[in-house]
C-alpha positions, 0 to 999 in steps of 0.5 A, spaced: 342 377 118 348 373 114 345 367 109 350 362 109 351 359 102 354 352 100 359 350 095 356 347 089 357 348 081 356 356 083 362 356 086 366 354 080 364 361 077 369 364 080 374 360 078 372 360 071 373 368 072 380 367 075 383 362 070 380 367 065 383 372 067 390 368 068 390 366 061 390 373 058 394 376 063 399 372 066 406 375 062 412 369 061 417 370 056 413 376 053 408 371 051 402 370 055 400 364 059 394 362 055 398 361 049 404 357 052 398 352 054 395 352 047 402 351 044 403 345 049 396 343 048 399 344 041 392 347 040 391 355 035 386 358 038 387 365 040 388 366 049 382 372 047 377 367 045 378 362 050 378 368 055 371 371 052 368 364 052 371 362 060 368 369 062 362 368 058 361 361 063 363 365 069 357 369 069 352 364 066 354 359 072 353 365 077 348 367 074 343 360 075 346 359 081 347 364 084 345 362 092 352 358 091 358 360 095 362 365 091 358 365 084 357 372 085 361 374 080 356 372 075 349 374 080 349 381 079 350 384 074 356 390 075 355 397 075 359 404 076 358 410 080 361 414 079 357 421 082 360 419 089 
C-alpha cells in the first residue's frame, strides 16, 4: 500500500541536498559557484564548510521528519551492496 506524504519542513531536506551539492560542483569560470556567491556576499568562508554544514542540515531535517515528502534523504541512512 502506497503512504502518501505531505509537504512540510522535510521536504526542505532535499532542497539543502541539492543547494549543497550545487555549491561545491557547480564550476563557472574555473571557480565554483559557491565561491562566486560568497565573493558577492563578500563573505571568507570556504564553499566546503558550507556544503558540510548544508549536508549535515539535509540529513537532520530528514531524519526528524522524515513522514514528509522528499525528506528521504536524511531517513535512511545509505548503504552499499556491492555482493550483487
Amino acid at each position: 500500500m502506497k503512504k502518501n506524504r505531505r509537504l512540510g519542513v522535510g521536504s526542505l531536506s532535499l532542497l539543502f541536498f541539492i543547494l549543497a551539492i550545487a555549491v561545491s560542483n557547480t564550476i563557472i569560470n574555473k571557480k565554483p559557484l559557491g565561491e562566486h556567491v560568497f565573493n558577492f556576499l563578500q563573505l571568507n568562508i570556504p564553499e566546503s564548510i558550507i556544503t558540510i554544514t548544508l549536508l549535515i542540515l539535509a540529513a537532520t531535517i530528514g531524519i526528524k521528519f522524515k513522514d514528509h515528502l522528499f525528506a528521504k534523504i536524511g531517513a535512511e541512512p545509505v548503504t552499499l551492496d556491492w555482493t550483487s
